[in-house]
C-alpha positions as CSV (number, residue, x, y, z in Angstrom):
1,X,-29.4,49.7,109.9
2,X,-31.3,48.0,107.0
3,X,-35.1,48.2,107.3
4,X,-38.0,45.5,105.5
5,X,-41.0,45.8,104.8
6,X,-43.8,43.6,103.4
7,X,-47.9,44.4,102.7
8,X,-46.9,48.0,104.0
9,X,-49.5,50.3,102.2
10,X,-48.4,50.5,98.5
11,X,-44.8,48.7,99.1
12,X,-45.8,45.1,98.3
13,X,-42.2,44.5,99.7
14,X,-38.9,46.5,100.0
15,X,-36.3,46.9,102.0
16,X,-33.8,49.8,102.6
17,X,-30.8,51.1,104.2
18,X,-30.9,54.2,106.5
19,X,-27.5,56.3,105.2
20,X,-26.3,59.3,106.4
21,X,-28.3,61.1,103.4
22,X,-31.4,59.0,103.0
23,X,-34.0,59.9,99.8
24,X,-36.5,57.8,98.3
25,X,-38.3,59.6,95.3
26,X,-41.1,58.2,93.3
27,X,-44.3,59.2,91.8
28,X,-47.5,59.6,94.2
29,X,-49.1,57.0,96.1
30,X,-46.0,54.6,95.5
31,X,-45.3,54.1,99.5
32,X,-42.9,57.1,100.3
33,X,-44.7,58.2,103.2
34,X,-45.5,54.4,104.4
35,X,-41.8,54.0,104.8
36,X,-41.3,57.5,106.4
37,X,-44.1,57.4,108.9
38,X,-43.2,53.5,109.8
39,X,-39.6,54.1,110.1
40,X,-40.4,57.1,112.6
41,X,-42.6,55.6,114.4
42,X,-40.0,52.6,115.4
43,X,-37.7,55.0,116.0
44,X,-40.0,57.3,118.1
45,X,-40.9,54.1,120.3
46,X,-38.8,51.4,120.5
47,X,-37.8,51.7,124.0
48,X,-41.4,50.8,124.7
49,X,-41.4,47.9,121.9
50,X,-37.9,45.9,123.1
51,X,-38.1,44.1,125.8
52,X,-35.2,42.4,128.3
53,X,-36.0,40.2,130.9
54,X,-34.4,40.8,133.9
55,X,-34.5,37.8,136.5
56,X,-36.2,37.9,139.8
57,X,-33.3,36.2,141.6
58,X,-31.0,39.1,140.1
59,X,-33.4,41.9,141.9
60,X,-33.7,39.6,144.9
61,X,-29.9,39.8,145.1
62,X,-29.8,43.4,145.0
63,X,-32.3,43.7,148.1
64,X,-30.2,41.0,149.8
65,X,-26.7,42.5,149.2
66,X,-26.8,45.5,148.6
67,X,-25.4,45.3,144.8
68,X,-26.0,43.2,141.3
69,X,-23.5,42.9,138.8
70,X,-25.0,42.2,134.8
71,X,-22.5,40.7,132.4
72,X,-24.0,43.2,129.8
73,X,-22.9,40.0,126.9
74,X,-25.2,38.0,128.0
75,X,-27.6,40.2,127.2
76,X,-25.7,41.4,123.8
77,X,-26.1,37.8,123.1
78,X,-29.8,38.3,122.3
79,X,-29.8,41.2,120.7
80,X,-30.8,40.0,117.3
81,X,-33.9,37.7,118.9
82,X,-35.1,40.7,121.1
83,X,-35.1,43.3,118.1
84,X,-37.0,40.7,116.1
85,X,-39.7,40.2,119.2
86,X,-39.4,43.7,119.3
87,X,-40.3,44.5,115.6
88,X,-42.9,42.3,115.6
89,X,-44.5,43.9,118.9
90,X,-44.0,47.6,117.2
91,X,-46.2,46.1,113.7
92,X,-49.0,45.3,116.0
93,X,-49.3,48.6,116.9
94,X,-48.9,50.3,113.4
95,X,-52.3,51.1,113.0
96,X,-51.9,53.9,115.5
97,X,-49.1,55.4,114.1
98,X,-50.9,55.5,111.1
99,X,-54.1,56.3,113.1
100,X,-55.7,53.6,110.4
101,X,-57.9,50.4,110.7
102,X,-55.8,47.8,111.9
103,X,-57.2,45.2,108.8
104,X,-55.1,47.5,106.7
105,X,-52.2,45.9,108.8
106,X,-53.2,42.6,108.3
107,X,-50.3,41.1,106.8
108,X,-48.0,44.4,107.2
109,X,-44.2,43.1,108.3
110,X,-42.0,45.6,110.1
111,X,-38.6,44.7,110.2
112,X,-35.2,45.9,111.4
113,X,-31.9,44.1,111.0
114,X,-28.5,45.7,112.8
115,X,-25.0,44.4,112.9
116,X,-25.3,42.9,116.5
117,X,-22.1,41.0,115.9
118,X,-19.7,43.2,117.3
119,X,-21.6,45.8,119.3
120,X,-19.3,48.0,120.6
121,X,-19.7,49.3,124.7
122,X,-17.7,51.6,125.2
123,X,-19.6,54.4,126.4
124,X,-20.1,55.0,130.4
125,X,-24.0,54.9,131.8
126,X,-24.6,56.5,135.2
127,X,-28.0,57.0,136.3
128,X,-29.4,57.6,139.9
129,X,-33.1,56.5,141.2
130,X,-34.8,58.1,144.1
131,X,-38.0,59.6,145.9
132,X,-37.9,62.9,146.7
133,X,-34.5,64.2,147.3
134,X,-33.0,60.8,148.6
135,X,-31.5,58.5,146.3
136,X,-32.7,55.0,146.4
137,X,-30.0,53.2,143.5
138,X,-27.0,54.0,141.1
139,X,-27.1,51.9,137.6
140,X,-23.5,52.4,136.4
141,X,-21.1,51.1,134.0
142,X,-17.7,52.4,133.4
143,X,-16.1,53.3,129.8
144,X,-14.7,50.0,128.6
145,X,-16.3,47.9,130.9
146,X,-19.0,45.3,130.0
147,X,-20.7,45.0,133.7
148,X,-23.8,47.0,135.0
149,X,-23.5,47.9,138.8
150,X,-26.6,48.4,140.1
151,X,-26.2,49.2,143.4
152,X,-28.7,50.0,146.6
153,X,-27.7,53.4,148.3
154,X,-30.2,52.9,151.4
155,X,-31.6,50.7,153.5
156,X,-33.3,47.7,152.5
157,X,-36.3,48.6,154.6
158,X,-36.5,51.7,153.4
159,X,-37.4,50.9,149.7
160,X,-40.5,51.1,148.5
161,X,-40.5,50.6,144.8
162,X,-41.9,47.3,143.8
163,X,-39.9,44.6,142.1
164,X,-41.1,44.4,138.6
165,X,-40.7,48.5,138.6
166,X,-37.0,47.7,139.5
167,X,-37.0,45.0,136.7
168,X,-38.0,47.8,134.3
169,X,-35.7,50.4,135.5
170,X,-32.3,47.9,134.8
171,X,-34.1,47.1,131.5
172,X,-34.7,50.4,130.5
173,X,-30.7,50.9,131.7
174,X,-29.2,47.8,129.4
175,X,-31.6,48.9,126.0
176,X,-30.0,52.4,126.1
177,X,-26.1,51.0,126.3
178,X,-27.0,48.3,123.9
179,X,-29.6,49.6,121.5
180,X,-28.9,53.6,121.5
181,X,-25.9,53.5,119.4
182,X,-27.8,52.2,116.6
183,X,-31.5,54.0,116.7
184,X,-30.9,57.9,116.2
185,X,-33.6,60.0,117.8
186,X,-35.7,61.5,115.4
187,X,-37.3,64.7,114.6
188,X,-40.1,64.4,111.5
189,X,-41.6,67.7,109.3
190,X,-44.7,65.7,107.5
191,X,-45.8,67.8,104.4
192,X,-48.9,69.0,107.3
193,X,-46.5,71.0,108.3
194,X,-47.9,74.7,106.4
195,X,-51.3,73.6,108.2
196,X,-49.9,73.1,111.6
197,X,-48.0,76.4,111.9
198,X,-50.9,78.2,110.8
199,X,-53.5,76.7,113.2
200,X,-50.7,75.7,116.1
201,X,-53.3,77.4,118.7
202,X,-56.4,75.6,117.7
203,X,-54.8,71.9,117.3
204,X,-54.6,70.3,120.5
205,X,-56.1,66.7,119.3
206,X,-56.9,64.8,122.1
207,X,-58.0,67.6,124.6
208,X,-60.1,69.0,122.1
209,X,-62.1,65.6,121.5
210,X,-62.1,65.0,125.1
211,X,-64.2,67.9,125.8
212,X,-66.3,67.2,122.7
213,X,-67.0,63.3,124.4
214,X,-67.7,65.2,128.1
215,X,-69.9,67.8,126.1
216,X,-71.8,64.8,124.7
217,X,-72.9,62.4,127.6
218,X,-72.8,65.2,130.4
219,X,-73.3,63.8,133.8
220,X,-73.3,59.9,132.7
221,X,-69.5,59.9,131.9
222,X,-67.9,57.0,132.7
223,X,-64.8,58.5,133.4
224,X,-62.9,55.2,132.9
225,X,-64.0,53.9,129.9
226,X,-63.6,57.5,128.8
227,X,-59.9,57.1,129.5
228,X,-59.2,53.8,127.5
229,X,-60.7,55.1,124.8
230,X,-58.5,55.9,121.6
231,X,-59.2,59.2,120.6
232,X,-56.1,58.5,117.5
233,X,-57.6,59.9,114.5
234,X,-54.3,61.6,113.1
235,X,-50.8,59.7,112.4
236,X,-47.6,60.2,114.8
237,X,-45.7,62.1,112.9
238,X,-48.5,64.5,112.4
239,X,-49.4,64.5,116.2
240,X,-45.8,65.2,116.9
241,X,-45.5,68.1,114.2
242,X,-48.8,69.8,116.2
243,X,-46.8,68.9,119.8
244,X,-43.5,70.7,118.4
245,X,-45.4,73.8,117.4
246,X,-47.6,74.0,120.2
247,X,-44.8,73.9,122.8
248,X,-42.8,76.5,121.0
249,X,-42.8,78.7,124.0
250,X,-40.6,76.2,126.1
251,X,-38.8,74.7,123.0
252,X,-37.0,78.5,122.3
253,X,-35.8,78.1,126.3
254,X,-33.1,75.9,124.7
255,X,-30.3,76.1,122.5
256,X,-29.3,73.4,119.8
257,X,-25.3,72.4,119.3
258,X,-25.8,74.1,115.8
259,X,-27.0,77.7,118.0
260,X,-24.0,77.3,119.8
261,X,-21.1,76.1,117.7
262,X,-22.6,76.5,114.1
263,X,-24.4,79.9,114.0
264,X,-23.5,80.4,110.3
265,X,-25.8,77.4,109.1
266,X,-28.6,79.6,110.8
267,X,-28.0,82.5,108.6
268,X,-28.0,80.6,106.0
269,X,-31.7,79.2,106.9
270,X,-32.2,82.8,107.7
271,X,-31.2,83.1,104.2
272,X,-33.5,80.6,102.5
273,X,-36.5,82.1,104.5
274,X,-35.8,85.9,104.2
275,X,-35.7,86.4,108.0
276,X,-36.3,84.8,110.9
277,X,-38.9,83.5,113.5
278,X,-39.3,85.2,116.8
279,X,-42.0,84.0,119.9
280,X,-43.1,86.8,122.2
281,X,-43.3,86.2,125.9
282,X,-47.3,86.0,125.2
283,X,-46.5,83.1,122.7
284,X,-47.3,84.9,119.9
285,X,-45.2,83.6,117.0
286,X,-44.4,86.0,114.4
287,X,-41.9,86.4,111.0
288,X,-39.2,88.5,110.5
289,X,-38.3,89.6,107.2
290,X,-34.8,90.6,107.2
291,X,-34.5,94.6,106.4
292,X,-37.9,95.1,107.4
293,X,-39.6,97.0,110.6
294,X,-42.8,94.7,110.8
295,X,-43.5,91.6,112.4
296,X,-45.9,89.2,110.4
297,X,-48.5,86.3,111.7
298,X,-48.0,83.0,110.0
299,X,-51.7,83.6,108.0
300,X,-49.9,86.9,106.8
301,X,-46.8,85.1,106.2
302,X,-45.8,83.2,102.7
303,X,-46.6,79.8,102.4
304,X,-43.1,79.1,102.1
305,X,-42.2,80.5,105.4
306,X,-44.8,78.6,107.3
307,X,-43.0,75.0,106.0
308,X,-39.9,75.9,106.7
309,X,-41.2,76.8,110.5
310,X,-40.8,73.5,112.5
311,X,-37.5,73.0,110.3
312,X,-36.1,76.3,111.6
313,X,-37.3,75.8,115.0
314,X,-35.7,72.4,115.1
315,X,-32.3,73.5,114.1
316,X,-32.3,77.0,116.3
317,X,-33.4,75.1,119.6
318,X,-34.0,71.2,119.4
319,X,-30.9,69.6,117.2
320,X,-28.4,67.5,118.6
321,X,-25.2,65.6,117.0
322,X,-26.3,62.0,115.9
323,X,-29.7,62.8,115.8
324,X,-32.0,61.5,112.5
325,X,-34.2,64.9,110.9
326,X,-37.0,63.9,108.4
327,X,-38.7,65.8,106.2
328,X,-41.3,64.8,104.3
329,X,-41.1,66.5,100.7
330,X,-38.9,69.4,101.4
331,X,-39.5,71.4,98.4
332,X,-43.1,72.2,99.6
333,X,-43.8,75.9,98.6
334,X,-39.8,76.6,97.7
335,X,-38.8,78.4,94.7
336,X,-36.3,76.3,93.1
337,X,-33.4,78.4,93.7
338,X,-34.2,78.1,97.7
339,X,-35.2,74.0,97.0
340,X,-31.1,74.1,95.8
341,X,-30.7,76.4,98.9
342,X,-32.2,73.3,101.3
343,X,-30.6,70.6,99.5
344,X,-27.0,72.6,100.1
345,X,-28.5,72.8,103.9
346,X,-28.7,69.0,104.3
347,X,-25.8,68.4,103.3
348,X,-23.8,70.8,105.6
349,X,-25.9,69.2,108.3
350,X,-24.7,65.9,107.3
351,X,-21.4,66.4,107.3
352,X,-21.7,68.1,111.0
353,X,-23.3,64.8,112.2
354,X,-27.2,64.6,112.0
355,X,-28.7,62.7,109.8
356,X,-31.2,63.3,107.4
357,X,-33.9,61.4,105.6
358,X,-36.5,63.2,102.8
359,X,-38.8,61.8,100.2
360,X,-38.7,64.4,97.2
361,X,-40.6,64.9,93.6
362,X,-37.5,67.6,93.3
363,X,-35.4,67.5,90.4
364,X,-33.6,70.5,91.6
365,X,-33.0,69.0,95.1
366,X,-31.8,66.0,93.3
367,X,-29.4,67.8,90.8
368,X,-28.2,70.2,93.6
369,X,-26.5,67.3,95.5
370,X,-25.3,66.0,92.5
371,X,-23.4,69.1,91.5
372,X,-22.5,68.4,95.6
373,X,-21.0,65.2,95.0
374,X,-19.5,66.1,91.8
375,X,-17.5,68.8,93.7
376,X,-16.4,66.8,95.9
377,X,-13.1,66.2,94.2
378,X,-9.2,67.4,95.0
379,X,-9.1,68.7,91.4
380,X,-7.9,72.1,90.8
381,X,-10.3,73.0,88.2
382,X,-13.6,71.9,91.0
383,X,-12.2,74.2,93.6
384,X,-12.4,77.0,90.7
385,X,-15.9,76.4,90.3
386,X,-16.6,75.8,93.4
387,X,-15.1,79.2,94.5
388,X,-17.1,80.9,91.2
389,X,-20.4,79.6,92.1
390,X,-20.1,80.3,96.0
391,X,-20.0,76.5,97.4
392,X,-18.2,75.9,100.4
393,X,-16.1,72.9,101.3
394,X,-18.1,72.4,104.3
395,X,-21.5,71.9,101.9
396,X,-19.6,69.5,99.2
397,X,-20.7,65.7,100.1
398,X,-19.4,62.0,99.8
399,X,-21.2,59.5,97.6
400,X,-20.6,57.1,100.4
401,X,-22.9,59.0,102.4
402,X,-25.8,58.9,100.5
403,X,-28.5,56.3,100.2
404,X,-31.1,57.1,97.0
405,X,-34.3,54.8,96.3
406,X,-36.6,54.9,93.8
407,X,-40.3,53.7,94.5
408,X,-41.5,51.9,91.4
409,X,-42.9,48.4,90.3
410,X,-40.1,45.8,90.1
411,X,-40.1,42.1,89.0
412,X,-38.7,40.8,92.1
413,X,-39.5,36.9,93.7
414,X,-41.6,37.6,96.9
415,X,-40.6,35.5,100.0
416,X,-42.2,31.7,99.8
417,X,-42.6,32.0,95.8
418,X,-40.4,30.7,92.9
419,X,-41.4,32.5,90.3
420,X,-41.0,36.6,89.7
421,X,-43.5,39.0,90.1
422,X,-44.1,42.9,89.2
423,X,-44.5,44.5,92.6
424,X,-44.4,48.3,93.6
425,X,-41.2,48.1,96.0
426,X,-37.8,50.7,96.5
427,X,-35.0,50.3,94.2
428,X,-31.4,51.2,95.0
429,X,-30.2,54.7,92.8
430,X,-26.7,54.2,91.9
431,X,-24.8,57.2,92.8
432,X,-21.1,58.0,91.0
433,X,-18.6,59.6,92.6
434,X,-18.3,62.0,89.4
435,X,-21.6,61.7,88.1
436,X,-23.9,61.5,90.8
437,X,-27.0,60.3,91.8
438,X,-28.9,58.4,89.0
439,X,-32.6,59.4,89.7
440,X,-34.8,57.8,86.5
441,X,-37.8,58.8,88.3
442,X,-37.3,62.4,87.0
443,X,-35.2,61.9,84.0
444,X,-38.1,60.0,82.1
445,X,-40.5,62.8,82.9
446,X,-38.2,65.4,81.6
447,X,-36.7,63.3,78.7
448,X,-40.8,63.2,77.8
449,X,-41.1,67.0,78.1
450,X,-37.8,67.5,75.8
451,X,-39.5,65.1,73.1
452,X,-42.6,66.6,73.0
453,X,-41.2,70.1,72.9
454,X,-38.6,69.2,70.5
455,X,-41.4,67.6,68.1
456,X,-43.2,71.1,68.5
457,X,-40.5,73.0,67.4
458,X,-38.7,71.0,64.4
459,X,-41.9,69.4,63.9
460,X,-42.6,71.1,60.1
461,X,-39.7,70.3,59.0
């Protein structure tokens, strides 16, 4: 999935491909977070943004016969036109997930290109609607076949749902088989995170202006008007962060694949953290420390626990195989022995099948997944280091897998123009197999540091 951008906060234009191991590094206010928080959002909503129209006469024939058949490839067939309608929808609305003025998103362009050209479907879809207890239709395609089968499982009389909801429904069906393959679902740590698990009791946005707006006009509330209104004032991701902590008390119901088949990557976040979170039946939420007998609140609790928090939560109770984790700036609060600790993490989880995208100002993250990749060889004399300095097979990553971008000023020919201009954009990293990940965005800061200290030292001589 390649994603491009244009006018989008600092990014004058850029485009980038979503790898198994996505980073973009760069110096502050160079359009990191832009591309985070747009890509997320997309990803968050584009079941609401695409859009498949499903013929009257189709539904008509269902109420008539009793069953519709879809030639799924007809649909396929638009894929690219409907993710480009789609994208273009989703821009519109990018001044709420940035909770920002919309004139900033004047010019902004928001797109996502996929290889539609052989979309594999495979997979089976089975889904039943009803009222109640009764079932009203089955949507269902079998494995390797390209038809939907919606069928009606009661009497024509007897349904109630109007056409246009039905419409939806079958749309709603066909997006999943075509479109799910390609967008993971997404779970986002925005560098608010510290705030949120501090204050997870007192953030409840949109209630809490609610009742400020009711407080404030007293009996005169229109309660319409008071409905429609957009009480946005803080970006998706952020919004979803607060959700995630708030709802911690159902969340820790649940168990992720990693709780169940890979325990040992949760002692080693246990590890990284010194303990472990724990949420009393009173949804209290407390810390751990390992070899301790006290329980600490997250105000008495180190900073470097309280970022961590949605991270641990997320991979104890929430993540599933295929899914896309984001963290924005990682190394917030770590020590740089546990920021090599978390880059070791992400790629373990890569390599058990989530993805993961970060923006970073880590060196040590950075060099940690080099010494990864640089492992990652069938060489006798790697396996001894490997085995020395404690790294696992499981933790040692592919080049391939990784996607690096630096977020700087490029000469580059904007769309419509002839000539070259110097605009802030994302530049491809290369990354060698033995080498690693070429990341100037740190090396000219610290090859600046080395001169200036080396003139210090030899400098009377």
């Amino acid at each position: 999935m390649k994603i491009k951008v244009k006018n989008l906060g600092a990014l004058k234009q850029a485009e980038f491909t979503l790898g198994e191991l996505t980073i973009i590094c760069g110096c502050n206010n160079t359009g990191k977070t832009y591309a985070t928080y747009a890509l997320f959002g997309f990803l968050s909503t584009w079941q609401d943004r695409l859009s498949i129209k499903i013929n009257t006469d189709k539904i008509n024939l269902l109420l008539t016969d009793g069953v519709v058949r879809l030639d799924i490839k007809e649909y396929v067939k638009h894929s690219e036109n409907i993710i480009t309608k789609g994208c273009q929808a989703y821009t519109k609305e990018l001044s709420k997930v940035f909770a920002a003025p919309a004139e900033r998103f004047k010019t902004t362009e928001f797109q996502i290109s996929l290889d539609v050209q052989n979309i594999p479907l495979k997979s089976g879809f089975n889904l039943k609607i009803g009222s109640g207890e009764v079932s009203l239709f089955s949507i269902t395609k079998s494995e390797e076949s390209t038809e939907l089968v919606v069928t009606l499982l009661v009497e024509k009389e007897k349904v109630k749902i109007p056409t246009e909801i039905l419409e939806e429904i079958i749309s709603d069906a066909l997006k999943k088989i075509i479109f799910d393959q390609f967008f993971p679902n997404p779970f986002i740590a925005s560098s608010e995170r510290t705030g949120a698990a501090i204050f997870r009791k007192d953030l409840d946005f949109d209630r809490n202006r609610l009742l400020e707006e009711i407080s404030r006009v007293g009996q005169d509330i229109n309660r319409v008007e008071l409905l429609l209104k957009d009480f946005g004032d803080y970006a998706l991701p952020i919004k979803k962060n607060v959700d995630f902590i708030r709802r911690l008390e159902s969340i820790v119901k649940k168990n992720s694949f990693i709780a169940e088949n890979h325990p040992d990557v949760l002692a080693d976040f246990a590890k990284i953290i010194g303990g472990e979170y724990t949420v009393t039946r009173n949804d209290e939420l407390y810390y751990l420390p390992t070899g301790k007998r006290v329980k600490l609140s997250m105000d008495e609790s180190s900073s470097a626990v309280r970022s961590l928090l949605d991270i641990g939560f997320y991979l104890r109770h929430e993540a599933q195989l295929g899914d896309l984790l984001m963290v924005d700036e990682p190394e917030l609060n770590l020590h740089p022995e546990n920021q090599r600790c978390v880059a070791r993490l992400f790629a373990r989880l890569v390599n058990l099948g989530i993805k993961v995208f970060i923006t970073t100002h880590s060196d040590y993250i950075i060099k940690e997944l080099n010494t990864l990749i640089m492992l990652n060889h069938d060489k006798p004399y790697l396996k001894r280091i490997a085995e020395k300095e404690g790294y696992r097979q499981e933790e040692l990553i592919s080049a391939e897998k990784i996607k690096v971008y630096i977020a700087e000023e490029e000469l580059i020919i904007p769309d419509g123009k002839t000539k070259r201009q110097k605009c802030q954009t994302l530049v491809p990293a290369d990354i060698d197999p033995q080498l690693g990940i070429e990341a100037r965005s740190f090396d000219k800061t610290i090859e600046t540091m080395n001169r200036i200290q080396e003139a210090i030292v030899w400098g009377e001589e």
